[in-house]
C-alpha positions in Angstrom: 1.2 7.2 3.4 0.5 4.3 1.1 0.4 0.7 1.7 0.1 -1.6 -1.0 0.4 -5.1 -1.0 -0.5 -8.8 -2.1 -2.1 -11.7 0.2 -2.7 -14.8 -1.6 -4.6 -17.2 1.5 -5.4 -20.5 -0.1 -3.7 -23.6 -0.3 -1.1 -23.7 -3.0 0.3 -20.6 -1.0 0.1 -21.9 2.5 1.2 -25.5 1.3 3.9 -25.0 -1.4 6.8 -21.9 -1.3 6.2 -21.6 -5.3 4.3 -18.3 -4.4 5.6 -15.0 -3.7 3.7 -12.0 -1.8 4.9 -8.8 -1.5 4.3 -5.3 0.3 5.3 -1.3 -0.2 5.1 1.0 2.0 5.4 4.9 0.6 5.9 7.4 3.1 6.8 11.2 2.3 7.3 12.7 5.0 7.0 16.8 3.8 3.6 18.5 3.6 2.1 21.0 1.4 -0.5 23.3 1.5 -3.4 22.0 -1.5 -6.9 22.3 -2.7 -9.3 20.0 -3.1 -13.0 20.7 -4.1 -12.2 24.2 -3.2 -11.3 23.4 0.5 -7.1 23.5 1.8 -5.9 20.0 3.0 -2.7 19.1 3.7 
């Protein structure tokens, strides 16, 4: 899972609505079997 995202916290975002933030969450759901520095993960 990945979460990635943008929080502006300051005035002209709080005050005004000129700002925009925005967040995406990326979920895959099916596992494999890998290698990484020569160990399996998930």
């Amino acid at each position: 899972m990945a979460i990635c995202g943008s929080a502006n916290i300051n005035d002209r975002s709080l005050v005004s609505n000129s700002d925009s933030e925005f967040c995406i969450v990326i979920n895959d759901l099916e596992e494999e079997d890998d290698r990484f520095n020569e160990e399996s993960v998930l």
